[in-house]
LUMMI-934178 format. One record per residue (C-alpha): x, y negated, z negated. Coordinates in nm, 2 decimals. Example, Ala and Ser with C-alpha at 12.3 -4.5 7.8 and 13.67 -1.06 7.14 Angstrom:
<sites>
SITE,1.23,0.45,-0.78
SITE,1.37,0.11,-0.71
</sites>
This chain:
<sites>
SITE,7.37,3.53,-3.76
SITE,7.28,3.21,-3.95
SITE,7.29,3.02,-3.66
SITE,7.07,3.23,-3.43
SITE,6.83,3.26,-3.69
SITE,6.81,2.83,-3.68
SITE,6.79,2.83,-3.34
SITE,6.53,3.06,-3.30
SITE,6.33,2.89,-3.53
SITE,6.38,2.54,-3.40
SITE,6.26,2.71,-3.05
SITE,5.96,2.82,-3.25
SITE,5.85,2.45,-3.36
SITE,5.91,2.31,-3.00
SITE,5.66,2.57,-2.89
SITE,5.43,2.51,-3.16
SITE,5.47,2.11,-3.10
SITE,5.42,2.14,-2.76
SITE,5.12,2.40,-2.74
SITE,4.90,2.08,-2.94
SITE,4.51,2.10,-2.98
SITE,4.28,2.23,-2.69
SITE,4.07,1.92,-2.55
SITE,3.67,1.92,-2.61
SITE,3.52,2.00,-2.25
SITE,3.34,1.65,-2.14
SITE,2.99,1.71,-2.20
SITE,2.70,1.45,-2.08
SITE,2.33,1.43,-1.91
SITE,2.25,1.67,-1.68
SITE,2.19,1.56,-1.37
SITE,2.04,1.68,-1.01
SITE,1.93,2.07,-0.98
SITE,2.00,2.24,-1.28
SITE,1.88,2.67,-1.42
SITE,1.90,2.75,-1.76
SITE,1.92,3.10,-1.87
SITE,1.61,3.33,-1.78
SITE,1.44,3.07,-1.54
SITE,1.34,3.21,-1.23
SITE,1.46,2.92,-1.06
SITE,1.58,2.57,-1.07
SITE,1.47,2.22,-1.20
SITE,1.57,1.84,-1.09
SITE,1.73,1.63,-1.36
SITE,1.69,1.26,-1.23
SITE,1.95,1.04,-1.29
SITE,1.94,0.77,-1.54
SITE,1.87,0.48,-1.25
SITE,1.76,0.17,-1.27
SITE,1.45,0.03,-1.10
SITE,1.67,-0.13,-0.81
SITE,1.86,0.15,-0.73
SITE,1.70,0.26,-0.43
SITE,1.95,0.51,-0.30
SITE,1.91,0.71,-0.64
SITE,1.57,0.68,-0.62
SITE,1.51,0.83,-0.30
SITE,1.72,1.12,-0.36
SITE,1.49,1.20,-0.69
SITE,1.21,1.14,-0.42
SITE,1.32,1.38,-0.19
SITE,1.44,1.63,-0.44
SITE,1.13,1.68,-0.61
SITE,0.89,1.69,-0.29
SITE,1.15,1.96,-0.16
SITE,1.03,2.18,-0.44
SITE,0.64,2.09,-0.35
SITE,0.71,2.18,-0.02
SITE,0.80,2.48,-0.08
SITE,1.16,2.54,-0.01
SITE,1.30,2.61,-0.33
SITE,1.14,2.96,-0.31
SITE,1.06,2.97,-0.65
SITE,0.73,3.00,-0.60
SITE,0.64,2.63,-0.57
SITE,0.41,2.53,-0.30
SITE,0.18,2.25,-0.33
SITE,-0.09,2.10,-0.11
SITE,0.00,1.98,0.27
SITE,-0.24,1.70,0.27
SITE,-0.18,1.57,-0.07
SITE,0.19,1.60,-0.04
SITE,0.16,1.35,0.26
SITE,-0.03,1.15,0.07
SITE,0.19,1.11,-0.22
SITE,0.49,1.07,0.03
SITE,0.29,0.73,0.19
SITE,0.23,0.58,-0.23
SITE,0.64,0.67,-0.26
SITE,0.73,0.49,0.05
SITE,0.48,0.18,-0.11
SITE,0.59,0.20,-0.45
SITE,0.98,0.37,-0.47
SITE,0.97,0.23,-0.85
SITE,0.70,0.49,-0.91
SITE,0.93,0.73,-0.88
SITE,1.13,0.77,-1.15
SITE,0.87,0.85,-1.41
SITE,0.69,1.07,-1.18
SITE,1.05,1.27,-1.14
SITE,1.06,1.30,-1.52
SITE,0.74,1.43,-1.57
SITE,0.80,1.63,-1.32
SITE,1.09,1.82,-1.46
SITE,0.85,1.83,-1.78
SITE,0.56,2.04,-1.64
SITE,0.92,2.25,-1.38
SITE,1.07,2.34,-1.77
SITE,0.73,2.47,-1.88
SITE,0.68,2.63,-1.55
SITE,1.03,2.83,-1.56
SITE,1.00,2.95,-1.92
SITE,0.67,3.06,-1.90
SITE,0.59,3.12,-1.54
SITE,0.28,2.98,-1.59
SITE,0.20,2.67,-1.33
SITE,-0.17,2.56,-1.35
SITE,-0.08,2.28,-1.57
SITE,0.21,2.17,-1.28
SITE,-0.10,2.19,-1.05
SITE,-0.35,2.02,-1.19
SITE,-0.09,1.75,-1.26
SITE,0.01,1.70,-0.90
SITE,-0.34,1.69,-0.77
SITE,-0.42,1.41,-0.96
SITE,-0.11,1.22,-0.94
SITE,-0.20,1.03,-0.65
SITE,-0.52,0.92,-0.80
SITE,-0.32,0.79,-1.09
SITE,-0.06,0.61,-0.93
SITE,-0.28,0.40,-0.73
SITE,-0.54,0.31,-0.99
SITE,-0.64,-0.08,-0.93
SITE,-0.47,-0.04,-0.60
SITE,-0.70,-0.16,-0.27
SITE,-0.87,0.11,-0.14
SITE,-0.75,0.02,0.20
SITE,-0.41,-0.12,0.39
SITE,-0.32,-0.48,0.35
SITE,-0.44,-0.72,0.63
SITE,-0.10,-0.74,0.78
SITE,-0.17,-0.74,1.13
SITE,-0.40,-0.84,1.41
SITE,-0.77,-0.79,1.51
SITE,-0.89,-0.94,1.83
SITE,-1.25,-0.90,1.95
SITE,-1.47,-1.14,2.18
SITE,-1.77,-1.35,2.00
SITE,-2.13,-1.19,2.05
SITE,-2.41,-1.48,2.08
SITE,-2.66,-1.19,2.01
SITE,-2.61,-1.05,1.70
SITE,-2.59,-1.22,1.31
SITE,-2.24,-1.13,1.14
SITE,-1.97,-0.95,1.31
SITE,-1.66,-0.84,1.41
SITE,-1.58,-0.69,1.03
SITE,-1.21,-0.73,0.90
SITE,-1.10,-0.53,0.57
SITE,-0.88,-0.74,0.36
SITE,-0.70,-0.66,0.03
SITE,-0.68,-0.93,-0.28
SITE,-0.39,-1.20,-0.23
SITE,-0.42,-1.11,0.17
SITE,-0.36,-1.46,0.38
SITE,-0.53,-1.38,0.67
SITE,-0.55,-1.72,0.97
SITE,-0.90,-1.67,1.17
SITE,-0.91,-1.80,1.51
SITE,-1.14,-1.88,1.73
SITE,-1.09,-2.02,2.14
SITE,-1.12,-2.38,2.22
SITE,-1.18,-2.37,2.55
SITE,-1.52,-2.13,2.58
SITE,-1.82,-2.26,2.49
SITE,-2.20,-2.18,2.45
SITE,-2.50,-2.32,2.36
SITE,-2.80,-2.25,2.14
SITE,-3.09,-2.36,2.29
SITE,-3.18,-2.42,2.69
SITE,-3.13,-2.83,2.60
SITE,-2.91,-2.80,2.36
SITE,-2.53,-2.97,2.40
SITE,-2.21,-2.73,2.52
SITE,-2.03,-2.68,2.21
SITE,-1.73,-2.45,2.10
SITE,-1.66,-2.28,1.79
SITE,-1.62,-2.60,1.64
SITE,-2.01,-2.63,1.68
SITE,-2.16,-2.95,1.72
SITE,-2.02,-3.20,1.52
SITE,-2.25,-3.42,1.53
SITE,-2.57,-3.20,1.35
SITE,-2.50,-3.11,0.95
SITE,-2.56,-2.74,0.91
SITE,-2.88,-2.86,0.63
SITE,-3.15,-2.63,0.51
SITE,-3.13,-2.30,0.38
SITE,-3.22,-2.12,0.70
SITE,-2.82,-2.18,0.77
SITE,-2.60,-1.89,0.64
SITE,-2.35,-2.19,0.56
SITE,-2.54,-2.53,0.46
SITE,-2.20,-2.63,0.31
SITE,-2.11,-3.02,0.38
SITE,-1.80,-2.91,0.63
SITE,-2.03,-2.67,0.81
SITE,-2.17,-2.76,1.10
SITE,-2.46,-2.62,1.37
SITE,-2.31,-2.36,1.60
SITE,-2.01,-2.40,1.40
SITE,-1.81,-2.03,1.38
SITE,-1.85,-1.95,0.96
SITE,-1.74,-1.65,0.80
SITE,-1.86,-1.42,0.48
SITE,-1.68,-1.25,0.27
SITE,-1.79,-0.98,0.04
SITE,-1.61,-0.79,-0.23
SITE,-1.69,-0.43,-0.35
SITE,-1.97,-0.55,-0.57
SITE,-2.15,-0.68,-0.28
SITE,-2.07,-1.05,-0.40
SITE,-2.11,-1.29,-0.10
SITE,-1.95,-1.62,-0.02
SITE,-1.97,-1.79,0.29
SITE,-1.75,-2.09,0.46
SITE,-1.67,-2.28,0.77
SITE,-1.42,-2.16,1.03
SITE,-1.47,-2.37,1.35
SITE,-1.17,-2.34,1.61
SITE,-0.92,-2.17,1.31
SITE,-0.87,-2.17,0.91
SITE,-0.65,-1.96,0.70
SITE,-0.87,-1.72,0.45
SITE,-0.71,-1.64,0.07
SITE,-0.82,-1.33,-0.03
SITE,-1.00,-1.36,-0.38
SITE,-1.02,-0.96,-0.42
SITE,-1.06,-0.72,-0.18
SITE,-1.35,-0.67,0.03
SITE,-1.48,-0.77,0.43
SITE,-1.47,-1.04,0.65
SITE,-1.76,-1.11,0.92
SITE,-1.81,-1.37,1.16
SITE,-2.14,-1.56,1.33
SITE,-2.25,-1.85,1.45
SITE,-2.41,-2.04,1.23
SITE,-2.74,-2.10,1.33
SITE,-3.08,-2.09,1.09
SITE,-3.27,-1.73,1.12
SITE,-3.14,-1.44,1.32
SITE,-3.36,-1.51,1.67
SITE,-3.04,-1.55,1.91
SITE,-3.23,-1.47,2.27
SITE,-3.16,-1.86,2.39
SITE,-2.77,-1.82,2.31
SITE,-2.63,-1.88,2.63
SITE,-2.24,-1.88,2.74
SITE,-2.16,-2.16,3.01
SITE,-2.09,-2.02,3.39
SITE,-1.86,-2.17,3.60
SITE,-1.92,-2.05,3.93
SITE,-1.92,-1.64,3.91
SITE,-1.68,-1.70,3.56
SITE,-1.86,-1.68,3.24
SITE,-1.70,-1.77,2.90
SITE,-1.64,-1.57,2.65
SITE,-1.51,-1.66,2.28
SITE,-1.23,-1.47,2.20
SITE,-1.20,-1.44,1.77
SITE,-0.92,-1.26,1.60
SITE,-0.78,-1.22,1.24
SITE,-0.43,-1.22,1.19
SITE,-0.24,-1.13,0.91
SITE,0.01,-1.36,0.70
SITE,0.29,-1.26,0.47
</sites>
């Protein structure tokens, strides 16, 4: 009797022993689409990403335009045009991101517990505004223009460039024209041996000459500058603004600008502006 009673109770402690402590559940951030209690639908987490990690970064991107879209059906539907909008500043700046995603989850929360959504809404339409404050209010010059050089009109040929933009202006060597009926053949180089002086030039600068191609350059508060071009020169972008081209000749009376014939061929001045990285 003793002796079942000890073994019983020795079966009882190795039970005990090996029963031990329940482990804690692993708790941590939540992360991706996530519904609390009572919502009537779901919100995106982002993950805690860096800046560099692009794949992350285009999930949260592609998460939280889902729900814009639409297709969460949750009664989330944002505007077409300024959803393709946003989607061109996120493809520009993917580091914008991951605030926008975590403000976003702020006004989805609100949204879920209260089923109220104007503050979501005004918040999206003027996101895009926000994100590219100080931004140029046009595409970087990175790519070509190509036009042919009017003798008979002032400043031309109009190029939109952003601030830092390297854009190389060119101008063919092998066309030329002439200003007046005795005046010498000359190409966009102009004629190198007259100084551009007086102020009836638009460029009276030492290195511009008459006939020379010049260009001007205007930023958004109508600031102009002017400088020499001739047969090509590489422009740096101060800020953003336009680029025109003419030939620089005093006034604006163009009717003895004449292009040399050859036979039945007539020249003709091709210009372009071409974008640099």
């Amino acid at each position: 009797m003793r002796t079942l009673m000890s073994l019983a109770s020795g079966t009882a402690l190795l039970l005990t022993a090996g029963c031990g402590k329940k482990a804690p559940e692993a708790t941590g951030p939540i992360e991706g689409w996530h519904q609390e209690a009572g919502w009537s639908g779901s919100c995106y987490y982002p993950k805690d990403y860096k800046s560099s990690d692009r794949m992350a970064g285009s999930e949260a991107r592609e998460a939280i335009m889902s729900q814009w879209k639409g297709e969460r059906d949750d009664g989330i539907s944002f505007s077409a045009s300024k959803l393709e909008a946003l989607e061109t500043v996120f493809l520009g700046k993917p580091d914008a991101v991951k605030s926008v995603a975590i403000q976003n989850l702020e006004f989805c929360q609100n949204y879920m517990k209260t089923g109220d959504k104007a503050a979501w809404q005004k918040w999206f339409s003027g996101l895009k505004s926000v994100l590219t404050t100080g931004d140029c209010k046009w595409p970087p010059l990175r790519y070509q223009q190509h036009d042919y050089l009017d003798l008979g009109k002032g400043w031309q040929f109009e190029g939109r460039v952003c601030k830092g933009d390297r854009v190389r202006i060119e101008v063919s060597s092998l066309d030329k024209y002439r200003l007046s009926d005795d005046g010498p053949w000359m190409t966009g180089a102009g004629d190198t041996s007259q100084r551009a002086v007086g102020e009836g030039y638009p460029c009276n600068l030492e290195t511009c000459f008459h006939g020379m191609v010049v260009y001007k350059f205007t930023d958004l508060d109508g600031v102009e500058t002017v400088g020499p071009v001739g047969i090509e020169t590489v422009f740096n972008a101060p800020s953003d603004g336009t680029l025109e081209l003419r030939v620089n000749e005093p006034g604006d009376s163009f009717f003895d600008n004449v292009w040399r014939k050859k036979g039945s061929l007539i020249d003709h001045s091709s210009i372009a502006y071409i974008g640099l990285e």
